[in-house]
C-alpha positions in Angstrom: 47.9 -19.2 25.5 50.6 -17.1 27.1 51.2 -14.7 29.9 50.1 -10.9 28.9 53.0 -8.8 28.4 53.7 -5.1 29.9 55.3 -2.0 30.7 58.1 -3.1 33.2 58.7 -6.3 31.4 62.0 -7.3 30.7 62.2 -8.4 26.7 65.0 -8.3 25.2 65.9 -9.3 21.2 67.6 -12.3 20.8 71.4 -10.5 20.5 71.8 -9.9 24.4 72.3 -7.6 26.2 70.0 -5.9 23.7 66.8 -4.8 25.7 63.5 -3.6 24.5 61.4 -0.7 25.8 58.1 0.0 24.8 57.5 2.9 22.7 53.7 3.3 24.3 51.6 1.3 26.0 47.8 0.5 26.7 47.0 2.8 30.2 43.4 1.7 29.9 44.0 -2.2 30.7 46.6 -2.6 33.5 47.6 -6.5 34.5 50.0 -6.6 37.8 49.6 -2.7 38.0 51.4 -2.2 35.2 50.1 -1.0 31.5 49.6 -4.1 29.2 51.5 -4.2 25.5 49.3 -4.6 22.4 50.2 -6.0 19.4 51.7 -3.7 16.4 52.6 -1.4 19.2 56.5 -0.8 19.3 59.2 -1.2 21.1 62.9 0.3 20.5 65.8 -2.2 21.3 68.9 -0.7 22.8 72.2 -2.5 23.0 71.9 -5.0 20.2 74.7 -7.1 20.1 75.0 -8.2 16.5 77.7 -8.2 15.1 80.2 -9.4 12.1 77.3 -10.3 9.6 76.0 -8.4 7.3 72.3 -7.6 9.4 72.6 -4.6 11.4 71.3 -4.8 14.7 67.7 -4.7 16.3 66.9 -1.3 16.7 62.9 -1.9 16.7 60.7 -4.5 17.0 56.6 -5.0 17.6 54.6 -8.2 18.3 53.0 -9.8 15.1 50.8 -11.9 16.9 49.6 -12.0 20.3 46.3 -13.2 22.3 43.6 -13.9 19.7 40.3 -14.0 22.5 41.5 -10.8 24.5 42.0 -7.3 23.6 42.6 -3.9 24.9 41.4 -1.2 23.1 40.5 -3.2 19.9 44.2 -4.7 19.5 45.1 -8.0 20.8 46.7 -8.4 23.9 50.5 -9.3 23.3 51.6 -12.5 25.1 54.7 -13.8 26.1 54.4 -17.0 23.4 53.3 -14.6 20.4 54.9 -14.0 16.8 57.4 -10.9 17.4 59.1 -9.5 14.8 63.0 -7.2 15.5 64.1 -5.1 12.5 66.2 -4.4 10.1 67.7 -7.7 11.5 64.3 -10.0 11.4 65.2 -11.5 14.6 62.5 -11.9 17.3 61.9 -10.9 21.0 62.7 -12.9 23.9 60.5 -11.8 26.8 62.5 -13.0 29.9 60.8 -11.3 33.3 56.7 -10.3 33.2 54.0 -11.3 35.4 52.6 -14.7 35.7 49.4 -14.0 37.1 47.1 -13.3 33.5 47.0 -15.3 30.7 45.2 -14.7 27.6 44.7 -17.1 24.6 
């Protein structure tokens, strides 16, 4: 169970201050107002801070897995305590501001 992620979150990769913006959205479920996020959709990370190992940094990243009763448009919801997945580096998200009024499980 976990709090539905959207557009207007703030997730970031787990390299701060690298943020992650959702590349699209689903328009036809909104939580708070705001678009919800569906697994294997993308996001592209901006700012990655890795550095001196031989990874380079996040540049893109998607949620693996996310709610497993609720969808939105056939995909699974993506909640804030799902699988996430940041590449090349194979780090994962960090959602950090998102509503906390919907959960899905």
């Amino acid at each position: 169970m976990g709090f539905i992620l959207h557009d207007g979150a703030t997730v970031a990769c787990q390299h701060p201050p690298g943020l992650a913006q959702p590349d699209q959205t689903d328009t036809r479920v909104t939580v708070s107002g705001q678009a919800v996020m569906t697994v294997s959709r993308t996001y592209t990370v901006n700012g990655c801070a890795l550095n001196g190992t031989s990874s380079p940094p996040c540049t893109k990243a998607s949620w693996l897995q996310g709610a497993q009763r609720v969808k939105a448009s056939g995909l699974a919801v993506a909640i804030d305590s799902g699988e996430s997945l940041c590449t090349p580096s194979n780090g994962t998200l960090d959602p950090q501001v998102f509503q906390q009024r919907v959960t899905a499980s």
